[in-house]
Backbone bond lengths (Angstrom), bond angles and torsions (degrees), N, CA, C in turn:
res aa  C-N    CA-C-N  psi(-1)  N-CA   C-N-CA  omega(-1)  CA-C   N-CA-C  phi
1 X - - - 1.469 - - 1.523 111.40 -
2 X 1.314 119.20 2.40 1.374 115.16 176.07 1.906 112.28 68.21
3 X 0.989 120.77 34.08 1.328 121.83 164.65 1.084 110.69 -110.04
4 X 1.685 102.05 129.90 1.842 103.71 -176.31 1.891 100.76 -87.87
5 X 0.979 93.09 137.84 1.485 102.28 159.55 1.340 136.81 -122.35
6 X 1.641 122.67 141.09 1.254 111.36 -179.97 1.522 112.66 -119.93
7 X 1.344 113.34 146.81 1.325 127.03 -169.79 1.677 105.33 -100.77
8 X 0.934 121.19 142.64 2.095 130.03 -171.62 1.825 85.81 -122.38
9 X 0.968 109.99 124.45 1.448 115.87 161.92 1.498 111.73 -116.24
10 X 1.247 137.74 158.58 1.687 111.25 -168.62 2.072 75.25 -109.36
11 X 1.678 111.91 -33.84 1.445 118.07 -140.11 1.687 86.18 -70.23
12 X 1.551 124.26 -166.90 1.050 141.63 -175.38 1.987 96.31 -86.45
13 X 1.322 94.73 -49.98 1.515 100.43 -178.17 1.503 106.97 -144.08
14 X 1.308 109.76 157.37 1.637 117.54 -171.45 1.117 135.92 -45.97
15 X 1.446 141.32 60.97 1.789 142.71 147.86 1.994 72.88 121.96
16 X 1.508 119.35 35.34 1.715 111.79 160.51 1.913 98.85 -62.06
17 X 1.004 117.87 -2.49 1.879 92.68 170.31 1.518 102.81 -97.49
18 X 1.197 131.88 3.20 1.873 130.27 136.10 1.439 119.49 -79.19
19 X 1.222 91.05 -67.21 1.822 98.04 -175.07 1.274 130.34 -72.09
20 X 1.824 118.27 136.93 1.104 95.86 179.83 1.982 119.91 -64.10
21 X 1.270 125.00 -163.81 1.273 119.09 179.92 1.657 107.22 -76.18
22 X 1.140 132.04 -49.36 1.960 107.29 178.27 0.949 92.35 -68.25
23 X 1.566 167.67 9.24 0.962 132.40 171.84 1.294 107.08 -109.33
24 X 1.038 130.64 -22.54 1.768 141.67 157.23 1.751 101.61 -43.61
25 X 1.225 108.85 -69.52 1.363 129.42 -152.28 1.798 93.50 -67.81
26 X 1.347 116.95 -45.63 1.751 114.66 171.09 1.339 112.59 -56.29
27 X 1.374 113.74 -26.85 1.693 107.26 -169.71 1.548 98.83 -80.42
28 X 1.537 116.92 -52.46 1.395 114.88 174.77 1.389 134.09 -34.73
29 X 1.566 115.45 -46.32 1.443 135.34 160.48 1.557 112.78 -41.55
30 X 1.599 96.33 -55.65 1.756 102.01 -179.05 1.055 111.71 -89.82
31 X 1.440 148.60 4.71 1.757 132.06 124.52 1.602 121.15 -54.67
32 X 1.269 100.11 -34.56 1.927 103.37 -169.51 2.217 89.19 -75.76
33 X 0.885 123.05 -64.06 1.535 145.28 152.71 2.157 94.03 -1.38
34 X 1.322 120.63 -62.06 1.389 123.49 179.91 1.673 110.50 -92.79
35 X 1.596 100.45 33.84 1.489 104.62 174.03 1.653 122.87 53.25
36 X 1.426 97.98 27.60 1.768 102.81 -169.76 1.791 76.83 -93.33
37 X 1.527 98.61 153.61 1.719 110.67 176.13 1.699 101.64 -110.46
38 X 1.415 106.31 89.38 1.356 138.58 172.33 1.498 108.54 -22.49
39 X 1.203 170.23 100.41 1.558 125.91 167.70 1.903 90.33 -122.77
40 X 1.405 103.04 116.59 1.633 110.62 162.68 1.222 111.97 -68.83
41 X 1.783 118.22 161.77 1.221 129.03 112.71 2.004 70.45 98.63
42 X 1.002 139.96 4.35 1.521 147.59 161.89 1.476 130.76 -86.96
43 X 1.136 118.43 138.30 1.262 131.86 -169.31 1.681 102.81 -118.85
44 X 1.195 91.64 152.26 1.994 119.32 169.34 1.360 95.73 -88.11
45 X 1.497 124.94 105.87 1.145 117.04 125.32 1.507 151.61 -59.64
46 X 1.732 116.05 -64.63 1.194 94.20 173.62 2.118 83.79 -136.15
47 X 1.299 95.99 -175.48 1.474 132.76 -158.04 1.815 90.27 -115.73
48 X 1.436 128.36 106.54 1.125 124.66 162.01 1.321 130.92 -93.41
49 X 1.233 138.97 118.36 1.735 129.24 -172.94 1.401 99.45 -100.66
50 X 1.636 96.55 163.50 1.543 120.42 175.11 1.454 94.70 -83.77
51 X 1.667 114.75 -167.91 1.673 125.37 177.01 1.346 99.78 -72.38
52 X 1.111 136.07 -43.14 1.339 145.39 -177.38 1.787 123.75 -70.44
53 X 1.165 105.82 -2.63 1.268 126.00 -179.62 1.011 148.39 80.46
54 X 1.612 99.50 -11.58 1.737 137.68 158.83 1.616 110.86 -37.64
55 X 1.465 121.87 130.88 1.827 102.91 159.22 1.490 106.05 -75.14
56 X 1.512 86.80 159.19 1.781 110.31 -173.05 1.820 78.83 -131.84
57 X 1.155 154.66 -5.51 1.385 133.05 -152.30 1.321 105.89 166.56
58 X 1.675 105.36 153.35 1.156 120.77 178.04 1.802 106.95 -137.59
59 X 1.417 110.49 151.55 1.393 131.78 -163.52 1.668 104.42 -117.91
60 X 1.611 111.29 110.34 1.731 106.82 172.09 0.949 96.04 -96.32
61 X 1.464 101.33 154.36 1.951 133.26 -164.30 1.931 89.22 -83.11
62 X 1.108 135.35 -46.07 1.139 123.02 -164.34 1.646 123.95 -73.16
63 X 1.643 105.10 -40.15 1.351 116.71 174.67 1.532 134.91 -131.58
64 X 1.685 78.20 15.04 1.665 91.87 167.46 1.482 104.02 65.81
65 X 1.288 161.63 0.81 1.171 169.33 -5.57 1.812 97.32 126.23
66 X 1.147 104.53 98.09 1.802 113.18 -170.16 1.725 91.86 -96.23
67 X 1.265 113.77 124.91 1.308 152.50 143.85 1.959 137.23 -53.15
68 X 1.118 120.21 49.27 1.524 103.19 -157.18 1.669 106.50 -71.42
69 X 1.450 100.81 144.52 1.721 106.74 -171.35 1.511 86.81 -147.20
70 X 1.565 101.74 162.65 1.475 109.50 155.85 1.420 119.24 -112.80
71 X 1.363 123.95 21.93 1.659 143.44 -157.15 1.165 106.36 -164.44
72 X 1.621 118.45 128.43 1.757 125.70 174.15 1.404 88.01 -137.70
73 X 1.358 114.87 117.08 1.485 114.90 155.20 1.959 106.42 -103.79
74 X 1.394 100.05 150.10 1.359 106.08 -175.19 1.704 101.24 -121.84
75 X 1.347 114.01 137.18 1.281 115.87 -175.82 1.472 95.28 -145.24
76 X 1.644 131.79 81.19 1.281 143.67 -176.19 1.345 109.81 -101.24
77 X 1.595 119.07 14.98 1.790 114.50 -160.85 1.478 118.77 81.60
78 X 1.397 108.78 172.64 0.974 128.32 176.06 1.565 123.01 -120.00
79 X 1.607 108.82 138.21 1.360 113.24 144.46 1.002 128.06 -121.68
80 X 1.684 123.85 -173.65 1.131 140.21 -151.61 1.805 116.73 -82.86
81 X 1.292 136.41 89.58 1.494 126.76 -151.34 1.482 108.80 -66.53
82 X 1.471 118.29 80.74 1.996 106.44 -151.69 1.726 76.61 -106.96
83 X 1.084 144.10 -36.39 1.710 142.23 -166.08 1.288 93.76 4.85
84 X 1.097 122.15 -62.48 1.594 129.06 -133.73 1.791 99.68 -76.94
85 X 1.195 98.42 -23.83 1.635 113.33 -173.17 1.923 119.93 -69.41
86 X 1.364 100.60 -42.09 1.618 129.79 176.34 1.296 105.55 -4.56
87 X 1.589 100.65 -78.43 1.654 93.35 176.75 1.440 123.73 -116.14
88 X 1.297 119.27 64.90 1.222 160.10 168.23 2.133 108.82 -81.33
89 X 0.898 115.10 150.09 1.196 114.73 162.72 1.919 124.46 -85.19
90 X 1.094 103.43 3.51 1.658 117.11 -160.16 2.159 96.41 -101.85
91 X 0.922 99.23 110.53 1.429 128.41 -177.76 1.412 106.46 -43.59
92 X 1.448 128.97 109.17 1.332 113.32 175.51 2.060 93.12 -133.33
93 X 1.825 99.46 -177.11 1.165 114.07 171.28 1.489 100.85 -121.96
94 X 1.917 98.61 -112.46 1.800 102.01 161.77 1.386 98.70 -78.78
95 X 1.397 129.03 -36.78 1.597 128.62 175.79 1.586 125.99 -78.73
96 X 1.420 125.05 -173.52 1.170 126.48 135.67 1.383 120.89 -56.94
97 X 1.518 137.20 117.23 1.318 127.93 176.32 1.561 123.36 -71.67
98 X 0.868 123.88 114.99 1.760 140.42 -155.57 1.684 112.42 -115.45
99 X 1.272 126.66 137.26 1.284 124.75 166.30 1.645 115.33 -91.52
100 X 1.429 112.08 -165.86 1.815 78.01 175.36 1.294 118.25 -100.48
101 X 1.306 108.98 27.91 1.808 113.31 165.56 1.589 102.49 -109.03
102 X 1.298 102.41 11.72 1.897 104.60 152.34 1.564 91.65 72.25
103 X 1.419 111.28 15.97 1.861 114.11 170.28 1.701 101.32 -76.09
104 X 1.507 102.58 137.78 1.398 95.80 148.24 0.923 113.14 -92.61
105 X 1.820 132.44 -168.28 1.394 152.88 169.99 1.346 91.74 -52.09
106 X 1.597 145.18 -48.72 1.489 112.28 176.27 1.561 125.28 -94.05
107 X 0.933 103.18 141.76 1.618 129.59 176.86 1.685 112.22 -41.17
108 X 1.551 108.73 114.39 1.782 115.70 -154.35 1.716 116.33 50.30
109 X 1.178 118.65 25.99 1.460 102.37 149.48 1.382 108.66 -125.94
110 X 1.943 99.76 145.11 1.425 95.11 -169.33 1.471 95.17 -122.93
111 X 1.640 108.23 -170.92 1.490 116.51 164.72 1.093 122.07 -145.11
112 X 1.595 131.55 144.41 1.512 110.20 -150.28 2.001 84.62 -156.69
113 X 1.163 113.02 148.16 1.373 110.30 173.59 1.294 117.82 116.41
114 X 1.366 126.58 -158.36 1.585 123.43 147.38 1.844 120.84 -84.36
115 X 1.293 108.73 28.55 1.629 96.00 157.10 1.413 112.52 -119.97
116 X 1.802 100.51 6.25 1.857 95.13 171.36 1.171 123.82 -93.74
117 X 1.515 137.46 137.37 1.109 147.22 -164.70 1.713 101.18 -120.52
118 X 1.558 91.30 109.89 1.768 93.36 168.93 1.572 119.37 -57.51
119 X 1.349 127.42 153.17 1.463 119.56 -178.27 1.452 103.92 -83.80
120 X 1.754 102.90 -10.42 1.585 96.34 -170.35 1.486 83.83 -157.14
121 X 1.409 109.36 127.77 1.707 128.20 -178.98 1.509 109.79 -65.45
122 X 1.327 133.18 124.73 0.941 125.41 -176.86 1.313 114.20 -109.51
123 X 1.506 106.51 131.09 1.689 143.39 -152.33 1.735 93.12 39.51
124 X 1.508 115.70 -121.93 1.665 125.23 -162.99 1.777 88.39 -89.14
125 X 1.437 148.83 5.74 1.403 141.74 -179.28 1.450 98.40 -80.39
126 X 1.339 97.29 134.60 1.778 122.79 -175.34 1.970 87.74 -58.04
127 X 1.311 109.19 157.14 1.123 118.60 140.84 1.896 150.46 -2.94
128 X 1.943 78.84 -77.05 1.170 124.85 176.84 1.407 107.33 -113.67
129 X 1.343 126.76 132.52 1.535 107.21 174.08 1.303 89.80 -143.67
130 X 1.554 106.44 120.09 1.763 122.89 154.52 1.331 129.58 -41.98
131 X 1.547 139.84 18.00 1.084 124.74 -167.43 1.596 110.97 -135.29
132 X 1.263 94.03 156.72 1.770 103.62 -154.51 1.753 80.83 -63.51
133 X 1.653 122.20 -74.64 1.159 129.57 -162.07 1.885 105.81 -25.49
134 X 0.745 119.43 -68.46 1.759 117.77 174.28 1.519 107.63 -64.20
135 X 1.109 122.26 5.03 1.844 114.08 175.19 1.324 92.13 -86.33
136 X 1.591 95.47 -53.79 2.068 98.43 -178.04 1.459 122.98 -52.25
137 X 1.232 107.01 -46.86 1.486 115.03 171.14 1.660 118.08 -46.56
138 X 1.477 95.15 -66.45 1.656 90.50 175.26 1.605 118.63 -50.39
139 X 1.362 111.99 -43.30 1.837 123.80 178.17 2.020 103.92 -43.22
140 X 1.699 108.03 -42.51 0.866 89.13 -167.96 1.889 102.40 -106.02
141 X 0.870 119.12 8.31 1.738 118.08 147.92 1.374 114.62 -57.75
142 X 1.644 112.51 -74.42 1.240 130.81 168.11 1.825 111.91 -21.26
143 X 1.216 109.52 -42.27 1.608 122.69 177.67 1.354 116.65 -47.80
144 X 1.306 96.64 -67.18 1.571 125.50 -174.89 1.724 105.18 -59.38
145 X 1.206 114.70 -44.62 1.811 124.08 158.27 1.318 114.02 -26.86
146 X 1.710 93.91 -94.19 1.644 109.43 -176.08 1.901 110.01 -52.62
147 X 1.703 106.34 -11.24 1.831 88.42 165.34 1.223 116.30 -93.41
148 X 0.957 128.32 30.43 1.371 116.19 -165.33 1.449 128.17 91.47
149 X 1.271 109.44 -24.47 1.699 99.40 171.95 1.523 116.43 -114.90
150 X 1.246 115.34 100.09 1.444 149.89 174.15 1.875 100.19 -24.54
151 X 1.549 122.41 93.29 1.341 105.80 179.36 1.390 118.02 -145.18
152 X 1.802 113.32 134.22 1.190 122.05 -148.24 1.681 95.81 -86.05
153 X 1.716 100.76 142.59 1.669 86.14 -178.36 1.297 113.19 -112.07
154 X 1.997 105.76 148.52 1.410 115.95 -132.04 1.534 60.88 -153.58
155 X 1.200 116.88 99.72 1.762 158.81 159.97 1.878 91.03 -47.26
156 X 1.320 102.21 -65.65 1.709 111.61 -172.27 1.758 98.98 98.07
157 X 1.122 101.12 -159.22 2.139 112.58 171.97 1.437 95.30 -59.69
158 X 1.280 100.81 157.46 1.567 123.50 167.20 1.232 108.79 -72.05
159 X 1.382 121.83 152.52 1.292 141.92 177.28 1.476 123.01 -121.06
160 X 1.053 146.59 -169.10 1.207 147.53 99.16 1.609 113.01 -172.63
161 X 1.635 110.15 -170.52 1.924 107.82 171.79 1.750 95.56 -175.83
162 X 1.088 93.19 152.54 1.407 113.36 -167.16 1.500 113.31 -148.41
163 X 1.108 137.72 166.07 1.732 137.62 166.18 1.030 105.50 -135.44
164 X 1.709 123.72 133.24 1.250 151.89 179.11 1.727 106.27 -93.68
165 X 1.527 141.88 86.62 1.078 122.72 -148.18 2.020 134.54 4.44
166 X 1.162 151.67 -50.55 1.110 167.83 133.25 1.461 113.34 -60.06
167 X 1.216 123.32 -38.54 1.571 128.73 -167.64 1.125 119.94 -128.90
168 X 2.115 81.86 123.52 1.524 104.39 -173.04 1.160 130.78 -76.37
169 X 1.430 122.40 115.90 1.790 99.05 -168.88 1.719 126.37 -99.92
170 X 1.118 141.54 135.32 1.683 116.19 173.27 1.641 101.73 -134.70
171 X 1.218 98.63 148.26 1.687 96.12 177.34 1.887 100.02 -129.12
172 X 1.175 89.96 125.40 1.852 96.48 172.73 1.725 107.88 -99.81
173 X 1.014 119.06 133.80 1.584 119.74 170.53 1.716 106.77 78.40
174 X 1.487 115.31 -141.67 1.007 125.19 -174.48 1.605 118.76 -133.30
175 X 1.532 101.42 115.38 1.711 116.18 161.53 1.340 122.14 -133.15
176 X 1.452 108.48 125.78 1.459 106.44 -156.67 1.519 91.55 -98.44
177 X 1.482 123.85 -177.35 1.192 158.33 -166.22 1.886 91.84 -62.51
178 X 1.073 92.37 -65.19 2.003 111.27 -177.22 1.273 104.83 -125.22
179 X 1.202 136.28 153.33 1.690 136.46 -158.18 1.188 93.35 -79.64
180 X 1.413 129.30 147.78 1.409 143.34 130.77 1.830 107.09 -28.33
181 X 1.433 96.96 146.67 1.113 114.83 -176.14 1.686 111.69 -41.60
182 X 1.167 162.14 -135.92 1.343 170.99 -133.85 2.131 86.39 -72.63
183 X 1.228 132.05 14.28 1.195 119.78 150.68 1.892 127.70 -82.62
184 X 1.425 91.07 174.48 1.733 101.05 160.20 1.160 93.58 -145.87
185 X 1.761 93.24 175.98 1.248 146.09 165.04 1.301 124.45 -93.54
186 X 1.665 116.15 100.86 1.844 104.65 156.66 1.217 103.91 -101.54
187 X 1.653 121.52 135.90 1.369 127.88 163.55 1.500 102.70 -122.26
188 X 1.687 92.68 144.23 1.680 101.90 163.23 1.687 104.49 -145.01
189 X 1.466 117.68 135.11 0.852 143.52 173.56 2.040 125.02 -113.17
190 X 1.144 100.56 120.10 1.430 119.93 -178.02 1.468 98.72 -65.67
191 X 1.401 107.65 144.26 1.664 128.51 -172.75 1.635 101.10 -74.96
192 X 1.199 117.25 -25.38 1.571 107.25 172.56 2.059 133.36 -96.71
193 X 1.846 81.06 20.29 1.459 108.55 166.09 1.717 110.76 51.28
194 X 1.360 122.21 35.07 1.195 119.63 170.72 1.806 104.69 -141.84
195 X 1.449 104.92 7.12 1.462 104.12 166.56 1.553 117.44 -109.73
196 X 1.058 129.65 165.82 1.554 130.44 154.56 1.543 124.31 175.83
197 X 0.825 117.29 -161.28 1.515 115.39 -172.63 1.379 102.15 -175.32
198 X 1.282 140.69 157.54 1.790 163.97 -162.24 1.276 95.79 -178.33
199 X 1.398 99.48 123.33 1.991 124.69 155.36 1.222 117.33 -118.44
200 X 1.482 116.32 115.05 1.384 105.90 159.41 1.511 123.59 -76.09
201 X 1.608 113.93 158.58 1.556 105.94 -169.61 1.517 102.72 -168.84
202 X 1.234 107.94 130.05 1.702 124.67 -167.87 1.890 95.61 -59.81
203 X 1.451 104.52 122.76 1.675 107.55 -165.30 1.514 87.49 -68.46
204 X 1.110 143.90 -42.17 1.727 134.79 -150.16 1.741 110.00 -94.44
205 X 1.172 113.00 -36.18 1.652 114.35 163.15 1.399 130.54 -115.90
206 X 1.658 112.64 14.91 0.936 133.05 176.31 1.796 129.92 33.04
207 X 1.407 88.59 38.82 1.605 121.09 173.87 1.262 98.48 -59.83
208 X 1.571 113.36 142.00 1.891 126.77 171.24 1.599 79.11 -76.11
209 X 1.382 79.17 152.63 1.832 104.11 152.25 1.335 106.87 -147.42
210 X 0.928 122.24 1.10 1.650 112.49 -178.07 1.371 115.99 134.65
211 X 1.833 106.98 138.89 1.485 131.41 -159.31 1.440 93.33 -115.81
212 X 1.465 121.45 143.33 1.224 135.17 144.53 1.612 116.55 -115.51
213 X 1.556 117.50 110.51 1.471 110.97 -177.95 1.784 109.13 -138.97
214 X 1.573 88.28 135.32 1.825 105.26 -170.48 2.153 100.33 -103.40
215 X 1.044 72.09 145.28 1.384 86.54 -162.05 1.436 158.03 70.06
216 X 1.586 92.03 -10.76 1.458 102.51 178.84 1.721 100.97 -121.10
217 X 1.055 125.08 153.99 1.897 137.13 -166.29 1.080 119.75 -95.75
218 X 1.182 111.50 116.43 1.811 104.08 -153.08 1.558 97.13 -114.09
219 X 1.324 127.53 157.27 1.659 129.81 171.19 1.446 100.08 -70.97
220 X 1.616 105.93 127.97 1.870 85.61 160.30 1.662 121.55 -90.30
221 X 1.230 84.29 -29.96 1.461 87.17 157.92 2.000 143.80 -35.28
222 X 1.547 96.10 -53.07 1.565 121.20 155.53 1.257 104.64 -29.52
223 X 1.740 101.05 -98.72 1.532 111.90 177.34 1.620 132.87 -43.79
224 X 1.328 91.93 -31.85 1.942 77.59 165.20 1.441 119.18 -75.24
225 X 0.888 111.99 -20.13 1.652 128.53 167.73 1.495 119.31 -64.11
226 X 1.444 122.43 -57.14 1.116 126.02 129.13 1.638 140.16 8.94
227 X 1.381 88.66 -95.36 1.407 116.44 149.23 1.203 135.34 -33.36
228 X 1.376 111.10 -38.55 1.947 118.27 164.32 1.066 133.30 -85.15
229 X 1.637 107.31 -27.82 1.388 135.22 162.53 1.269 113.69 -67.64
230 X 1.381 118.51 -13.11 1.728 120.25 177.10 1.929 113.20 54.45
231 X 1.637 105.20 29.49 0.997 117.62 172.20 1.485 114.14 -40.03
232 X 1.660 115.07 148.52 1.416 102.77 147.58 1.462 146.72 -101.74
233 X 1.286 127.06 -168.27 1.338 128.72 -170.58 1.669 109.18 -50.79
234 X 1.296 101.16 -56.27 1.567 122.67 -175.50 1.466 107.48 -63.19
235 X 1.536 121.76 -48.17 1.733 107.62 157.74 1.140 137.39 -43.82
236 X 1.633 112.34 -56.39 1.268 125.93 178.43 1.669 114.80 -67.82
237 X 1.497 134.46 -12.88 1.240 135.01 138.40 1.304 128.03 -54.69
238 X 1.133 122.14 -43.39 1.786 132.02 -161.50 1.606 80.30 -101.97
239 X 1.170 157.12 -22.42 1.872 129.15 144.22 1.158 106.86 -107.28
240 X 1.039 130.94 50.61 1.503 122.40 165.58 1.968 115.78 -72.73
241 X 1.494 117.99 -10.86 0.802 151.02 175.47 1.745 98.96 -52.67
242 X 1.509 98.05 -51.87 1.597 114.25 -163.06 1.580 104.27 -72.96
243 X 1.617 118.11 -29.19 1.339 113.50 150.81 1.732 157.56 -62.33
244 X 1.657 75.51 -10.65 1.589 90.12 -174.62 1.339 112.30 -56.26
245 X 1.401 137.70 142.17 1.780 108.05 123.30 1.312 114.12 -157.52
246 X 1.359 90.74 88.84 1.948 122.85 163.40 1.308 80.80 -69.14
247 X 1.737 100.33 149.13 1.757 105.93 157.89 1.274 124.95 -84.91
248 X 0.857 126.92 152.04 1.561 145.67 -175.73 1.752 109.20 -21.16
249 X 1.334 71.57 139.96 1.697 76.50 -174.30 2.007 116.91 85.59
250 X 1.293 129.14 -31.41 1.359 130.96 -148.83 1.748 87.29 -85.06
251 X 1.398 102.10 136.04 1.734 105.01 179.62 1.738 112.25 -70.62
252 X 1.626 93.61 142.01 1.607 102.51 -161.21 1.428 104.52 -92.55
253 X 1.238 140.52 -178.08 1.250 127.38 -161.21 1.874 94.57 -159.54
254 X 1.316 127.52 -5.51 1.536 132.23 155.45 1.408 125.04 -7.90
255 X 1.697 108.26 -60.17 1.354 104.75 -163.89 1.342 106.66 -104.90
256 X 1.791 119.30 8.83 1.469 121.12 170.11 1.566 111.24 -71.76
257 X 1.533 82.11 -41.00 1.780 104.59 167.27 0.984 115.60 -16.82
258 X 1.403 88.78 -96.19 1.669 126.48 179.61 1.916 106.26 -24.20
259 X 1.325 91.72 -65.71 1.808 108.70 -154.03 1.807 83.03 -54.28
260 X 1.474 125.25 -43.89 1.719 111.67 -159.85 1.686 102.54 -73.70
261 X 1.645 105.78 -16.02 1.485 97.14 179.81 1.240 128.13 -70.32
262 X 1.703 96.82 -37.39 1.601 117.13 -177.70 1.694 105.92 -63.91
263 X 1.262 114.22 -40.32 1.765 124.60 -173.01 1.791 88.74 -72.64
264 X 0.937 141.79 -54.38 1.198 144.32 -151.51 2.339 94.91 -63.53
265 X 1.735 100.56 -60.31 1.376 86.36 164.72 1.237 148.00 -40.63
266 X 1.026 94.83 -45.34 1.938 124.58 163.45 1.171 105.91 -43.79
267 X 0.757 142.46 -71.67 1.658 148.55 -167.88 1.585 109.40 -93.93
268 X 1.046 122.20 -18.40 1.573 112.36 179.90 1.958 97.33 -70.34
């Protein structure tokens, strides 16, 4: 449609406080790639209006550098909409404060979603967590409660998935930004820069802990399975096959895998 757009990033590179760095740095390529005009490491200063009150323009904090648009979308995160709660008797922080039967401090009221705040984070899970997949989960704990059967909620491994225009993303378990202490990193990246994959994995028993992979369709099912089994790195490569499911026909990418993992030992 011929609309230029510009992108404000405040970070150095795109959502790098999830991703590790190739996988930050691939997503960046493939926004600049759909003609979006990238700008890192930038801030929104101010919001300019016409007489009419409409924006005509935008102002960056770094170089003063005026922008004219007729559209500002703002996407700074989320919090918890509790206002209404303040002077309420029901215990909050940034959230509703919740036990892990999602009770607050009063007796039959609960909280379930992104305005509940665990009193105590469970394992590496934020607090608060933004995502529909654990809203549902708790909805259907919460269920089992109000029928009569009293049930503590047990989230399980982390989940999630998202799309980067073209690229699909899902992460099972846990991969941080930079490995956890006594962890690593295997990454492999496809030559046409819109595939890849990162596993974290305990360096001394070489336990999975968790895959992040863009472009290719992973079972979540598999990996949580995986995941309970306290599989390792070297298993979950040699069937990674058993995770796929591109539909029929779509070229598989398993034993490219494999071959950069095996070269990667070699030389580590």
């Amino acid at each position: 449609r011929n609309i230029p757009v510009t992108f404000l990033v405040r970070e150095s590179s795109f959502w790098n406080g999830v991703l590790p760095k190739g996988e930050s740095e691939m997503i960046n390529r493939h926004i600049k790639n759909h003609h979006i005009d990238l700008r890192l490491s930038t801030n929104l200063k101010e919001i300019i209006s016409d007489e009419k009150g409409k924006v005509k323009s935008i102002i960056i904090e770094e170089t003063g550098e005026e922008i004219t648009c007729d559209f500002v979308g703002l996407t700074a995160g989320v919090s918890p909409n509790i206002d209404f709660l303040k002077n309420s008797d029901i215990e909050t922080n940034r959230g509703v404060l919740v036990n892990r039967y999602l009770e607050t401090n009063i007796k039959d009221v609960f909280a379930i979603g992104d305005c509940a705040e665990q009193r105590e984070a469970i394992g590496n899970r934020r607090p608060i967590e933004a995502v529909w997949y654990t809203g549902r989960m708790m909805g259907e704990t919460l269920a089992q409660t109000i029928c009569g059967n009293k049930l503590e909620y047990k989230p399980g491994h982390w989940f999630n998935s998202a799309k980067f225009f073209d690229i699909e993303y899902q992460t099972y378990g846990w991969v941080f930004t930079k490995p956890k202490e006594g962890n690593q990193h295997f990454h492999w990246k496809h030559n046409d820069d819109t595939k890849c994959i990162t596993i974290e994995f305990n360096s001394d028993t070489n336990q999975f802990l968790g895959i992040n992979t863009f472009g290719i369709r992973m079972r979540h099912d598999v990996f949580d399975k995986w995941l309970t089994e306290k599989r390792t790195i070297d298993y979950v490569l040699e069937h990674l096959a058993d995770a796929n499911f591109e539909p029929e026909f779509y070229k598989t990418f398993e034993k490219d895998i494999q071959s950069a993992y095996k070269n990667q030992l070699q030389t580590a």
